[in-house]
C-alpha positions in Angstrom: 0.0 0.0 0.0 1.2 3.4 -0.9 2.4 5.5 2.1 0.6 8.6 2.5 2.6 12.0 2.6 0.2 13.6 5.0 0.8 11.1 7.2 4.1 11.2 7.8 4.6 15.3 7.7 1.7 14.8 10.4 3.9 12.4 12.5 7.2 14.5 12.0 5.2 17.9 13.4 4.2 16.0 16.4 7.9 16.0 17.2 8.4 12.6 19.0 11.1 11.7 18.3 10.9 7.7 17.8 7.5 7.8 16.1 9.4 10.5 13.6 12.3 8.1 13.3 9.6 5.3 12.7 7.2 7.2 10.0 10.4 8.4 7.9 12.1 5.4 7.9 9.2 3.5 6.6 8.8 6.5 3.6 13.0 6.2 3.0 12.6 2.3 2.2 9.4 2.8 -0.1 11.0 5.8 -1.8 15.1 4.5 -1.8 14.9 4.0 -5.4 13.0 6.6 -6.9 15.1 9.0 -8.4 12.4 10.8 -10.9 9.6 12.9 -9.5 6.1 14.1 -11.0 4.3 17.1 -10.0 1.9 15.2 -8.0 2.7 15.9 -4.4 5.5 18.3 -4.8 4.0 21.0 -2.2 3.7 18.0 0.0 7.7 17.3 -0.3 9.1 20.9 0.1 6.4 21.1 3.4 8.3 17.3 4.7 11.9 18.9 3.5 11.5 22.1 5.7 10.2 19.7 8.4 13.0 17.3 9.1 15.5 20.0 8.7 14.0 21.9 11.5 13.5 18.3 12.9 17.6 17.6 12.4 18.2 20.8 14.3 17.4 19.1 17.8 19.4 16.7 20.0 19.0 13.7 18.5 19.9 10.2 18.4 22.6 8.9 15.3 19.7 6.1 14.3 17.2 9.3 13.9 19.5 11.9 12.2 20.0 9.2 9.8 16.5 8.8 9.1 16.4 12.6 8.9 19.5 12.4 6.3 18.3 9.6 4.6 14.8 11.7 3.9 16.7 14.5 2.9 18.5 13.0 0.3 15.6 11.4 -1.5 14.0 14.4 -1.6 17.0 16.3 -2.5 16.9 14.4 -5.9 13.5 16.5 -7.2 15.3 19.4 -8.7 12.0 21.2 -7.7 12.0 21.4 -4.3 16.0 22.4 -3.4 14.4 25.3 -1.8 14.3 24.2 1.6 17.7 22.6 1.6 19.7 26.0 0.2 19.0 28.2 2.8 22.0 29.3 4.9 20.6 27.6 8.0 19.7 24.1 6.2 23.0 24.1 4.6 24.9 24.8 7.8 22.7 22.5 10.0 24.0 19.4 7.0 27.6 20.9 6.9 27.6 20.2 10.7 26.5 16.7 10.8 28.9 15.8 8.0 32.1 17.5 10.1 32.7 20.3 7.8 30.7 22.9 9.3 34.0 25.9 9.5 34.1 27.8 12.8 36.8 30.1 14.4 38.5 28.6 17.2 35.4 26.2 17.3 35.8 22.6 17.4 32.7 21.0 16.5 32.0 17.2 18.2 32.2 14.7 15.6 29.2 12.8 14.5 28.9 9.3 14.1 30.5 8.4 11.0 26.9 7.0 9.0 26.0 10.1 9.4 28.6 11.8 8.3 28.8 10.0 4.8 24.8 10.5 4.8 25.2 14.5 5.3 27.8 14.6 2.9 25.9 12.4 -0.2 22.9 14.9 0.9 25.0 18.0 0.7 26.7 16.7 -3.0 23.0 16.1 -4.0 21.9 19.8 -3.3 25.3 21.6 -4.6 25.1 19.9 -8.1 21.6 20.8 -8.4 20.6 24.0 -6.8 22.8 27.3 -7.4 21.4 29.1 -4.5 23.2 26.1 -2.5 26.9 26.5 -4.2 26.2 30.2 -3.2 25.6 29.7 0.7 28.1 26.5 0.6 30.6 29.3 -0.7 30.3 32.1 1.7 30.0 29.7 4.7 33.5 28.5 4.0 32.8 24.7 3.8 35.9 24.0 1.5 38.0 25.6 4.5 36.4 22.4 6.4 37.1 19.8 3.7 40.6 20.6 3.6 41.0 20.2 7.2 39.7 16.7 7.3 41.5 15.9 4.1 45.2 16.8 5.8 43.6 14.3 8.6 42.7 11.7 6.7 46.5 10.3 6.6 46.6 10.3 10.3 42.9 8.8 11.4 41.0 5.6 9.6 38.4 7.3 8.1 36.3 5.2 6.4 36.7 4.9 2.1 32.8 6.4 1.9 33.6 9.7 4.0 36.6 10.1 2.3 35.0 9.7 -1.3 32.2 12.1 -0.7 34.4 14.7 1.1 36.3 14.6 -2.3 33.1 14.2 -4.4 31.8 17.1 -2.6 35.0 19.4 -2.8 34.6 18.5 -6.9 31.5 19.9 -6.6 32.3 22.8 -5.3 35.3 23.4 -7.2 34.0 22.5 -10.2 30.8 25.1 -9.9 32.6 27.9 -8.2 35.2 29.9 -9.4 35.8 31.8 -6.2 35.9 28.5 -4.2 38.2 27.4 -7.0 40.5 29.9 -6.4 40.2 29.8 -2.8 41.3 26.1 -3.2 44.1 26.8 -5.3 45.9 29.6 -3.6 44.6 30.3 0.4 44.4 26.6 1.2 47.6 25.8 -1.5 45.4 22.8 -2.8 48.3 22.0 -5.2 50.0 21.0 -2.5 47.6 19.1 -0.2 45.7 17.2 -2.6 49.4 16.2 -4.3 50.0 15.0 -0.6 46.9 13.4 -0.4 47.3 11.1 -4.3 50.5 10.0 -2.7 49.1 9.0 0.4 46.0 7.5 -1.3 48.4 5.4 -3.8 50.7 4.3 -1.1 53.7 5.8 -2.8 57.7 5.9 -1.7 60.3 8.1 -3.4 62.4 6.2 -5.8 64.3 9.6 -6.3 63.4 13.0 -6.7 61.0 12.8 -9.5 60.2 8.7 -9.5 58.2 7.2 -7.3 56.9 3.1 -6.9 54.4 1.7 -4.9 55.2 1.3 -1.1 54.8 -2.1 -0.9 57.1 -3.8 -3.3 54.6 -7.1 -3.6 51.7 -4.4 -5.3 54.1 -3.6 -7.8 52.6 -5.0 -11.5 48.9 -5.5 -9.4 45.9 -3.4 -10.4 45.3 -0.3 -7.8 42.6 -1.5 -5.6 39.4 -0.3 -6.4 38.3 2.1 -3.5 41.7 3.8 -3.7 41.3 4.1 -7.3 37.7 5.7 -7.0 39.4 8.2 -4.6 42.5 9.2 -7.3 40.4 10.0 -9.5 38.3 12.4 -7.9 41.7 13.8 -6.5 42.9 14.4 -10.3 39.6 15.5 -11.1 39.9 18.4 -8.3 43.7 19.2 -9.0 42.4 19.6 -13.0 39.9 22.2 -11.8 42.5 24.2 -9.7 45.0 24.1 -12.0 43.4 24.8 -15.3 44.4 28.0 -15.9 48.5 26.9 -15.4 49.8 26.4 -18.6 48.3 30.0 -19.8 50.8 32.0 -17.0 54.4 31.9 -16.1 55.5 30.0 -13.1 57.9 31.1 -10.4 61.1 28.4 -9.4 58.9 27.2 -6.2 55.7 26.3 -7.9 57.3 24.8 -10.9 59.1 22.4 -8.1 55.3 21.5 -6.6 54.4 21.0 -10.5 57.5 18.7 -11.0 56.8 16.6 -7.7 52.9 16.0 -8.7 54.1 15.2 -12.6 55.8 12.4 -11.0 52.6 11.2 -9.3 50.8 11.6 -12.7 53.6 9.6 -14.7 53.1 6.7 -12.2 49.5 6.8 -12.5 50.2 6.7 -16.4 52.4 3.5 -16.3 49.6 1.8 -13.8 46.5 -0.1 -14.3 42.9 -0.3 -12.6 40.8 -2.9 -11.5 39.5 -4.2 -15.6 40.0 -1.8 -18.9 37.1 0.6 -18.6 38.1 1.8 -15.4 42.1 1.7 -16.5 40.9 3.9 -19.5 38.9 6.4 -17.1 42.0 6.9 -15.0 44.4 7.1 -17.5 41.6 9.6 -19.1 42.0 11.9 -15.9 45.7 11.6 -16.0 46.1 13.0 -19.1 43.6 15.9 -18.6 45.6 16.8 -15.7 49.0 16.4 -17.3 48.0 18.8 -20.1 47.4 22.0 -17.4 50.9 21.7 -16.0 53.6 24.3 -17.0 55.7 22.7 -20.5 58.6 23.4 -18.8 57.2 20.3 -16.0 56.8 17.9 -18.2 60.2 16.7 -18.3 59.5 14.9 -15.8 57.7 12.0 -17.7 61.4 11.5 -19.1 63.5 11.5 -15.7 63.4 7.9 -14.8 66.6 5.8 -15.7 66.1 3.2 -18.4 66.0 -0.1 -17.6 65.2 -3.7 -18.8 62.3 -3.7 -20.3 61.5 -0.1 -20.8 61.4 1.6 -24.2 64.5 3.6 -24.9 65.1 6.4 -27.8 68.6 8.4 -27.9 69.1 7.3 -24.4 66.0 8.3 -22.6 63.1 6.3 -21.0 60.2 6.9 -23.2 57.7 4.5 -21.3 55.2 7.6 -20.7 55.2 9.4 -24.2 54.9 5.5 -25.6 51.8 5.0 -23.4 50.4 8.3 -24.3 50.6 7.8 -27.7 48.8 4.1 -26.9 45.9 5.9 -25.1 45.9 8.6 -28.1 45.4 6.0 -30.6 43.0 3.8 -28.8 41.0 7.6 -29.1 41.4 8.3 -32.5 39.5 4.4 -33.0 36.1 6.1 -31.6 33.9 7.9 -33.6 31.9 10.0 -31.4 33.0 12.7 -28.6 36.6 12.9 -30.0 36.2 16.6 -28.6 35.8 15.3 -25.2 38.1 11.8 -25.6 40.6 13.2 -28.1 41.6 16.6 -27.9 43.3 16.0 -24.4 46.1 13.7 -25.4 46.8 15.5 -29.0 47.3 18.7 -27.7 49.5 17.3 -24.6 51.4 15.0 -27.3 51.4 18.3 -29.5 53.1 20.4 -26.5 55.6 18.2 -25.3 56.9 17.6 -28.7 57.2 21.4 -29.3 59.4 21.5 -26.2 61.5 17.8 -25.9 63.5 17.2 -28.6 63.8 13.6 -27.7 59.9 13.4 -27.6 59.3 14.9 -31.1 61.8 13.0 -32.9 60.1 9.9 -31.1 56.8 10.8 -32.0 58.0 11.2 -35.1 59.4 7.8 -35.8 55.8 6.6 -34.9 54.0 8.5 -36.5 55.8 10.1 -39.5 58.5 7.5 -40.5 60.1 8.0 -43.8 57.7 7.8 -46.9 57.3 4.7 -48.3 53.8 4.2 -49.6 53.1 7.0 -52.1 50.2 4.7 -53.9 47.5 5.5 -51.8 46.0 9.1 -50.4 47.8 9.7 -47.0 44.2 9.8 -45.3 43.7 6.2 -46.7 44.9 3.5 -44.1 45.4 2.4 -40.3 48.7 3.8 -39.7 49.1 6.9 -37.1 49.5 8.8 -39.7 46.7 7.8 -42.1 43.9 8.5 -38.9 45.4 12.1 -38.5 45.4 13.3 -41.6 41.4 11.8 -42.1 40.9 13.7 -38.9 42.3 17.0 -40.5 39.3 17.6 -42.2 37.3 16.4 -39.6 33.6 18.8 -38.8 34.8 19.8 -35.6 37.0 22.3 -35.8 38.7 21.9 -32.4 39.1 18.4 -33.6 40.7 19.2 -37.1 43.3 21.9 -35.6 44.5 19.6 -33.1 45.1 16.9 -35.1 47.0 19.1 -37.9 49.0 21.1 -35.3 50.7 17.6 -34.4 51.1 16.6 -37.5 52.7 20.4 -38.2 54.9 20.4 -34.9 56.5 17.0 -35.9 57.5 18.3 -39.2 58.9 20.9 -37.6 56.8 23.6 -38.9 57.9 22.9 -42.2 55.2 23.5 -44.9 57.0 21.5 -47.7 57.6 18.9 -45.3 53.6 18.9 -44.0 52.6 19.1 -47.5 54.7 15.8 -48.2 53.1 13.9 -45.3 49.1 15.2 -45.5 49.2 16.6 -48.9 48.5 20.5 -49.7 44.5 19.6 -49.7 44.3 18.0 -46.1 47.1 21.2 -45.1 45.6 24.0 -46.5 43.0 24.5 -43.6 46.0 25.0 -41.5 48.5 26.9 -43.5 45.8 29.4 -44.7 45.0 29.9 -40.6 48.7 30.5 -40.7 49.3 32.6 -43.4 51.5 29.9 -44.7 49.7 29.2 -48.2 52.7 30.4 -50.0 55.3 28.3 -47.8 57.4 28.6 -45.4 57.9 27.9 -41.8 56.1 28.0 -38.4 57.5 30.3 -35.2 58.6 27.2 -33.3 62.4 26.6 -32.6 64.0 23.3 -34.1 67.0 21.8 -34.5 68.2 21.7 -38.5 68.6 17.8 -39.0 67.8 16.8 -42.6 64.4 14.6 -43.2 65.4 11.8 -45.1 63.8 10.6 -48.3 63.5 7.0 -49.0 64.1 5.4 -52.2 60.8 4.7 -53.0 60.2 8.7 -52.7 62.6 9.4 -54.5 61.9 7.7 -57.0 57.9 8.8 -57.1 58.4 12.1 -56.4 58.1 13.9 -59.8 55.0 12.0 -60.5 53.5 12.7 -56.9 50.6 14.9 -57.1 51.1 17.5 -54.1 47.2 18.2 -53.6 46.5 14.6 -52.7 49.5 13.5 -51.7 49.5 10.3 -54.0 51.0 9.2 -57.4 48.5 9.2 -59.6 48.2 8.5 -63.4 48.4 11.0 -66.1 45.1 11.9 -67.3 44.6 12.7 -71.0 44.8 15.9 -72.6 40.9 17.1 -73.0 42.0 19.6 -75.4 44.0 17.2 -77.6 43.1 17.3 -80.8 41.5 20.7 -80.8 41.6 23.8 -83.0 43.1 27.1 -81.2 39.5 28.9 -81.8 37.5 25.6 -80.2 40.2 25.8 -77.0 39.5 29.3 -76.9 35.8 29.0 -76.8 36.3 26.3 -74.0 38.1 28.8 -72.1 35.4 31.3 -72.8 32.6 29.1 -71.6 34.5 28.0 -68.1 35.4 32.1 -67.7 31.5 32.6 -68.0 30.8 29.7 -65.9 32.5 30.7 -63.2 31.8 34.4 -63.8 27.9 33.3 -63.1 28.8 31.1 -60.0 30.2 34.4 -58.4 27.8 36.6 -59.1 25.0 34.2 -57.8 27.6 33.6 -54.8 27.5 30.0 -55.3 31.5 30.6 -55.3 33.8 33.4 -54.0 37.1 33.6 -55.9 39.8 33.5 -53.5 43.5 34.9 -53.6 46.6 34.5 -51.1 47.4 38.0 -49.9 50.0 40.2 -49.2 49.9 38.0 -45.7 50.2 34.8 -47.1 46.3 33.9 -45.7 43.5 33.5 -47.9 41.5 36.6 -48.8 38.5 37.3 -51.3 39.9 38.4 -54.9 38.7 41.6 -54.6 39.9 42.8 -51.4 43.2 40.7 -52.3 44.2 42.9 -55.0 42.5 45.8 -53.8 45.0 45.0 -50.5 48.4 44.4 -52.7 47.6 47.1 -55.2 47.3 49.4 -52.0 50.7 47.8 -50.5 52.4 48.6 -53.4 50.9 52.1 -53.7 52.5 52.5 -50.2 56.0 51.3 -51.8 55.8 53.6 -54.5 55.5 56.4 -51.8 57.8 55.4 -49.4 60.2 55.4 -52.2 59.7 58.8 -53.7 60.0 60.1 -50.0 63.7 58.5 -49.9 
């Protein structure tokens, strides 16, 4: 039989406590999995809400805030009745009976630890949903709280579930608030402590300054436990929220050192495994997210461990992380859908580290640009590396396209003729006209002037290679073979007119490089250079 509503809210006002306890718990196990609610009863709801707030207010025992909690979080899921929860008083009334209720000087008794975890899924519940709640959550300082228990959390056995949702919740907060973001970032230096708090939750040791291994030499090859990989991630989540704005500022010499210390933690979490593949991928997902807000100048780092047996070597250094980055890129570039989301991450951290580590271009570049060899086919036709990049350079999303061509351009060195060789001019010219590069050239990047080698087969094809699609391709027949002068001249005519009539009708716009070397409209192309060269003929008869 379905509880009734009245009933309970009638119970609850009478304020006795056990018959409260009673009449909610019965209505928590009815409604434990409903997570969607109609409009039916929703006055009923924000009436019980305001009711067992007030109700959690009073001295009462752990079995019956838990009731109280457990109400509040059902109810908490109906997106339309928040209201009673986001009110400085109900927010502060939950933030106490989770622990992280911030006073002054105050030290608040700790509740039993069910309720805790109860308070805290309650409090995530309300912050992701209700606006007004991230607001009060904010100004009442309960980050300052979750920071405190997070530095205790090395030193006391809290449980895996209070430790979770103190992290879920500090997400939460850090994900939805820029001030609290901040706040995080530089009052509380959450670099720092949640750096601490990965290495603590990974059970790390120091190998040497920037390696670290699991403590316990018999975990080493193992999966990370489950629970401490839930917790990890939530940790990387946070740090990429704090830190996102990183690699768009300079760093000073102390911060750089904090940046260097937690790439080590995120090049062990690279080179480790989770519990089964999905949640392996999922970590190693966060990893790289994080890894691509650190300072370039940090990410040396993923090349400071010693080489060793078994470990992939190139001009002496220990390429195990770029090689599993580029693993995790590729397994990417096999999905179809969100590449925005799945993709972009690892290109553009691939795409910066390359721009900045010699030994990590000229690797990349071995895997994914080797010398030429098949010139038959279209360079977007195939399963190499380099064959799902180029087909992603003309990819519809733009963020998609440039990341995938600025790789591509940073491992030839910014070289057009050499870009042009690998992609062909068609799949390049979205870049190089962004670059104003469409009459050749070179980038602004730095590089060292080794040759690029040609092989034989190359060499051999090149005349006949056709640079807009990067193939060799048969010559086609003459279509004016065999044709008077006046009959090719009427042909020309008739394409002239042809495109004359596209133009006007806009179908077409005639296009030019300028003076610039980017792509302009015809008109204001020449109009631009006959200008520029007006300005010569000036400056000269001033001289």
């Amino acid at each position: 039989m379905k509880m009734d509503l009245n009933a309970v809210i009638e119970t609850v006002e009478a304020g006795y406590q056990d018959a409260a306890m009673m009449a909610l718990q019965a209505f928590n196990k009815e409604k434990c999995q409903c997570f969607t609610f109609d409009g039916d009863g929703r006055v009923e709801r924000q009436r019980l809400g305001k009711l067992v707030i007030r109700f959690l207010e009073r001295d009462l025992q752990p079995s019956c805030q838990l009731a109280c909690l457990e109400t509040i979080r059902i109810l908490s899921r109906d997106k339309n009745c928040l209201e009673p929860f986001a009110t400085p008083q109900a927010i502060q009334t939950l933030g106490r009976h989770a622990g992280i209720e911030h006073s002054e000087g105050v030290t608040s008794e700790i509740p039993d630890v069910e309720v805790i975890v109860e308070a805290l899924k309650c409090l995530c519940n309300i912050v992701f949903n209700s606006p007004s709640a991230q607001e009060v959550g904010a100004e009442l300082r309960l980050i300052v709280g979750l920071t405190e228990r997070l530095k205790l959390c090395k030193d006391r056995n809290w449980s895996h579930e209070v430790r979770f949702f103190d992290l879920r919740l500090t997400f939460l907060f850090t994900a939805l608030r820029v001030d609290v973001r901040g706040q995080l970032a530089h009052e509380l230096r959450g670099v720092s402590l949640l750096s601490d708090a990965l290495e603590s939750t990974l059970g790390l040791r120091w190998l040497d300054t920037f390696e670290v291994a699991r403590a316990d030499k018999g975990d080493e090859g193992l999966p990370l436990p489950r629970q401490e990989t839930e917790r990890t991630m939530e940790i990387l989540k946070i740090l990429f929220n704090i830190t996102f704005d990183t690699s768009r500022r300079d760093v000073d010499e102390e911060e750089a050192a904090l940046y260097r210390h937690l790439c080590a933690i995120l090049r062990f979490c690279l080179m480790s495994k989770a519990d089964g593949e999905d949640r392996t991928e999922e970590f190693h997902s966060h990893t790289v997210n994080l890894l691509g807000n650190l300072p370039l100048m940090c990410l040396d780092v993923l090349l400071t461990p010693k080489v060793q047996q078994g470990s992939i070597e190139y001009m002496g250094v220990n390429m195990d992380a770029v090689s599993m980055l580029l693993d995790f890129m590729d397994r990417r570039l096999d999905r179809e859908h969100k590449l925005k989301e799945t993709l972009t991450p690892s290109l553009n951290l691939l795409t910066e580290s390359a721009r900045v580590h010699r030994e990590t271009r000229k690797f990349l570049r071995m895997k994914i640009l080797p010398p030429l060899r098949d010139v038959k086919n279209r360079p977007e036709v195939g399963n190499s590396l380099r064959n799902k990049l180029v087909r992603l350079m003309t990819h519809i999303d733009t963020d998609v396209k440039h990341c995938a061509a600025e790789l591509l351009f940073v491992l030839c060195k910014e070289s057009v003729s050499r870009f042009v060789k690998y992609t062909g001019y068609g799949n390049a010219a979205g870049l190089l006209a962004a670059r104003g590069l469409m009459c050749g050239g070179r980038g602004k990047g730095r590089y060292s002037e080794d040759e690029d080698t040609d092989t034989e087969e190359y060499r051999e094809a090149k005349p006949n290679i056709n640079p807009v699609t990067g193939r060799v391709e048969e010559k086609l027949p003459n279509p004016m073979e065999g044709m008077t002068e006046e009959q090719k001249e009427n042909e020309a005519m008739k394409l002239v007119n042809m495109f004359d009539k596209m133009s006007r009708d806009q179908v077409i716009q005639p296009m030019a490089v300028g003076p610039d070397g980017k792509l302009a409209s015809l008109e204001s192309a020449v109009q631009r250079l006959s200008e520029h060269r007006s300005s010569s003929g000036s400056d000269s008869d001033a001289d």
